[in-house]
C-alpha positions as CSV (number, residue, x, y, z in Angstrom):
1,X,2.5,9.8,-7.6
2,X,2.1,8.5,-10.9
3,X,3.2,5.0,-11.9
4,X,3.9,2.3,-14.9
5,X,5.1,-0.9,-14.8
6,X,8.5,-0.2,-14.5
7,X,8.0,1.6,-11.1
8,X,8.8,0.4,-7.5
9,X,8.6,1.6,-4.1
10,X,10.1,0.1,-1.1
11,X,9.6,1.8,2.4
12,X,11.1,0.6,5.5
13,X,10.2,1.4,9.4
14,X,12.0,0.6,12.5
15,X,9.3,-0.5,14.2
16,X,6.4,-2.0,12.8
17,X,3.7,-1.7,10.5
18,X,0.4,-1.4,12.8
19,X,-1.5,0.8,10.1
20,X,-1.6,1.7,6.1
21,X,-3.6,3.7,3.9
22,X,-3.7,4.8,0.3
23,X,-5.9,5.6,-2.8
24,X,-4.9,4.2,-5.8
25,X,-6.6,4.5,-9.2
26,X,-6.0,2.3,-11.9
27,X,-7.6,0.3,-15.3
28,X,-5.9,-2.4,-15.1
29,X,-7.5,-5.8,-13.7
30,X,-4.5,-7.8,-12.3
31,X,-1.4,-6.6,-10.2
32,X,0.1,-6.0,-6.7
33,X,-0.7,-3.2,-5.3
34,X,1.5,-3.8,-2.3
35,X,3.5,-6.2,0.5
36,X,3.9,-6.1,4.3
37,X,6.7,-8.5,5.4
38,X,9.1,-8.1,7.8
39,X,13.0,-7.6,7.1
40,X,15.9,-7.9,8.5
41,X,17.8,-5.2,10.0
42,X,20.9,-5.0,7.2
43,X,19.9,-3.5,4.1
44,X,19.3,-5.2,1.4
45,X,16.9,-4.8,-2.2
46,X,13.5,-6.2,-1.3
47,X,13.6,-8.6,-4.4
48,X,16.5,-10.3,-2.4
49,X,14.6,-10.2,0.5
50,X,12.1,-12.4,-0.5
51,X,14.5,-14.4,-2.1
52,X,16.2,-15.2,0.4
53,X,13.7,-15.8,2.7
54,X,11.2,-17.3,1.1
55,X,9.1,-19.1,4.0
56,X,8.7,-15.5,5.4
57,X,5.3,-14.3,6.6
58,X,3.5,-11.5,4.7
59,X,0.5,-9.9,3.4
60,X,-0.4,-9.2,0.2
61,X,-3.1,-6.3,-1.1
62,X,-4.0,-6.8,-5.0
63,X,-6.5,-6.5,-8.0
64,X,-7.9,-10.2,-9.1
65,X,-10.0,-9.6,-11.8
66,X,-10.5,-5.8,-10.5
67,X,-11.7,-6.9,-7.6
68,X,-9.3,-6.4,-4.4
69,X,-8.0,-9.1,-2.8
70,X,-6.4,-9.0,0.7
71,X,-3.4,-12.6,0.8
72,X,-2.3,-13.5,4.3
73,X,0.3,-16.0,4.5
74,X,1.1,-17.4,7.5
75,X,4.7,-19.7,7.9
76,X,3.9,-20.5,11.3
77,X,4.8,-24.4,12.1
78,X,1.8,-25.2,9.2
79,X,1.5,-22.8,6.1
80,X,-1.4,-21.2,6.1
81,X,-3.1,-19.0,3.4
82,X,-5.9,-16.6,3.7
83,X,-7.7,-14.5,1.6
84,X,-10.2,-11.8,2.0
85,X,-12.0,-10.7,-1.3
86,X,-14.0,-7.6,-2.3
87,X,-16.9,-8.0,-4.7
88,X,-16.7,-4.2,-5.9
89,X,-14.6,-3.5,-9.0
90,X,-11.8,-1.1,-8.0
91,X,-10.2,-0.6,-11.6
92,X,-12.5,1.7,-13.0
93,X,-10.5,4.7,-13.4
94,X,-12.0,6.6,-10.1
95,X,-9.7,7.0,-6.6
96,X,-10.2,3.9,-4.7
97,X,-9.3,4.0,-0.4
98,X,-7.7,1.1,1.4
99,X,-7.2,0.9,4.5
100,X,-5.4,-1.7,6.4
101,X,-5.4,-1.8,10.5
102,X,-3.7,-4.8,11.6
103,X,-3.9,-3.9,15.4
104,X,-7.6,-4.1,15.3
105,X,-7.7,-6.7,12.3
106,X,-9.7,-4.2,10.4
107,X,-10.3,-4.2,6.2
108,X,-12.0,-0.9,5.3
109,X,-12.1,-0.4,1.3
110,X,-14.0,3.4,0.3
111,X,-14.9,4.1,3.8
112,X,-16.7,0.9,4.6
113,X,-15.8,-1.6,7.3
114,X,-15.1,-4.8,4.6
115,X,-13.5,-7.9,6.7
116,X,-12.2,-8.7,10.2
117,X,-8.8,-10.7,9.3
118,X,-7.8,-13.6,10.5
119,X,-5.9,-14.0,13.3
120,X,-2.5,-16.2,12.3
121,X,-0.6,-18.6,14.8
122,X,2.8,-16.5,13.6
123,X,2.2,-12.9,14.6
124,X,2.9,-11.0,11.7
125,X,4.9,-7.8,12.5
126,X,5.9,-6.6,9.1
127,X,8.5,-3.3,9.1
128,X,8.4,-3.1,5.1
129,X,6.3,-2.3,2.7
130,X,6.5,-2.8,-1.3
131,X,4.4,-1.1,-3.1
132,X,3.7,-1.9,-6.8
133,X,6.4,-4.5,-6.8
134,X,5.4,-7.1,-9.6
135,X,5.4,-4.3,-12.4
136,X,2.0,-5.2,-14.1
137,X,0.1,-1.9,-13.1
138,X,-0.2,1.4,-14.4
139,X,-1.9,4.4,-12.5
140,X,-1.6,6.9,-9.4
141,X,-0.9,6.6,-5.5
142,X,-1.8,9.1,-2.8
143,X,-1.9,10.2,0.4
144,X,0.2,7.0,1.2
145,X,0.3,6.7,5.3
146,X,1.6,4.2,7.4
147,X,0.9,4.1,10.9
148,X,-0.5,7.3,10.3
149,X,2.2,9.0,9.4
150,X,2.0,10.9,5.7
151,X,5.0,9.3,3.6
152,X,6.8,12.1,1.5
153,X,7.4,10.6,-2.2
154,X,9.8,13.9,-2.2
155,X,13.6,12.2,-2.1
156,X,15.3,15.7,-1.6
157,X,13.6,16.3,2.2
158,X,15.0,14.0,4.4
159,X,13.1,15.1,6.7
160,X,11.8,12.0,8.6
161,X,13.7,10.0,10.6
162,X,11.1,7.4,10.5
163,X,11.4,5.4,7.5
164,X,13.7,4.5,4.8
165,X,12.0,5.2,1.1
166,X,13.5,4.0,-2.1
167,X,11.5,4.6,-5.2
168,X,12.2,4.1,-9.1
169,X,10.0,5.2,-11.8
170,X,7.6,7.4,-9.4
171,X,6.6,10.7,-10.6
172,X,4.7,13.7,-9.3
173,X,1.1,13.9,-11.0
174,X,0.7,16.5,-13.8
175,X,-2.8,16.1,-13.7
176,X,-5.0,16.9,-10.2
177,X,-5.9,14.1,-8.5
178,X,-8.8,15.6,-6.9
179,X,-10.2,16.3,-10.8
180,X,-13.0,16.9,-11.1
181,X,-13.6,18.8,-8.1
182,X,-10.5,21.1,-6.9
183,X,-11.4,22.1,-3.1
184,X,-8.4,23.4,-2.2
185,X,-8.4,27.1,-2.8
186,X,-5.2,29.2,-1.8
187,X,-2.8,27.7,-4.1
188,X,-3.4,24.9,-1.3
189,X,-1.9,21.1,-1.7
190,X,-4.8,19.0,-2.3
191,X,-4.3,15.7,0.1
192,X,-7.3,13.0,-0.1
193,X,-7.9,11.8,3.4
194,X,-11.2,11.1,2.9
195,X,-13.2,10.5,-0.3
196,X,-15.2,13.3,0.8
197,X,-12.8,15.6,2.8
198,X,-9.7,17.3,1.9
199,X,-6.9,18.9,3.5
């Protein structure tokens, strides 16, 4: 899915948030890629959310300088912030792979095991995810997953029961993502799972 700074998605579970994974590709050096928090129940926009519970634990995955930066804060009885950072510059214009495992407290960035997180004194169960939702980036987003489950950008299949998806300002890619190299053949969907493998 392409995206400006006017986009915004918002995608909700019922249970939570063990697992995410994405590749982004983007030139610009400062934004929010995304935000794991949890939410309650009623429905509500995510910008009220946070509003309106401000002392609420989340995690936050962005570009600092075009390096990515992974911001835990913890509201347990002390506030708490920690940060993991990457060294590699991730806003060079080529598909970029995070991946996020917060059962096993796992960082992997382009297939490589980056940072064991920190453990926080409140458990951090986040149910919601935000991606792109301080409007400074321009870009793509694929082969979004959470808890390994593919999430469908496509709002006229309603076909999952599993999550709640509200997007503005998305749009499908009119350029291949997997440009240069196209190796699905058969008039086949081209889904990154791996920097080197395709389904």
């Amino acid at each position: 899915m392409a995206f400006n700074q006017t986009s915004l998605a918002n995608i909700s579970l019922a249970t939570p948030i063990s697992n995410i994974s994405l590749f982004f590709n983007t030139l610009q050096s400062n934004g929010t890629l995304f935000e794991l928090f949890a939410s309650p129940k009623q429905s509500r926009s995510t910008r009220d959310l946070m509003l309106s519970n401000p002392s609420s634990s989340k995690i936050i995955g962005a570009l600092i300088d075009g390096r990515f930066r992974l911001i835990i804060i913890d509201n347990g009885p002390k506030r708490k912030e920690y940060e993991l950072r990457s060294e590699q510059r991730l806003n060079d214009g080529h598909a970029h792979q995070i991946q996020l495992d917060l059962d096993n407290s796992q960082l992997i960035l382009d297939g490589i095991y980056n940072e064991t997180l920190t453990k926080t004194e409140e458990k951090l169960s986040p149910n919601q995810i935000e991606l792109l939702g301080d409007g400074t980036l321009n870009g793509w987003l694929q082969d979004i997953r959470i808890n390994d489950q593919l999430i469908s950008f496509d709002t006229t299949n309603k076909s999952s029961e599993n999550y709640n998806l509200t997007i503005f300002n998305m749009n499908p890619m009119k350029n291949n993502p997997c440009y240069p190299i196209n190796p699905c053949f058969n008039q086949g969907i081209c889904h990154v799972t791996n920097s080197q493998d395709y389904l």
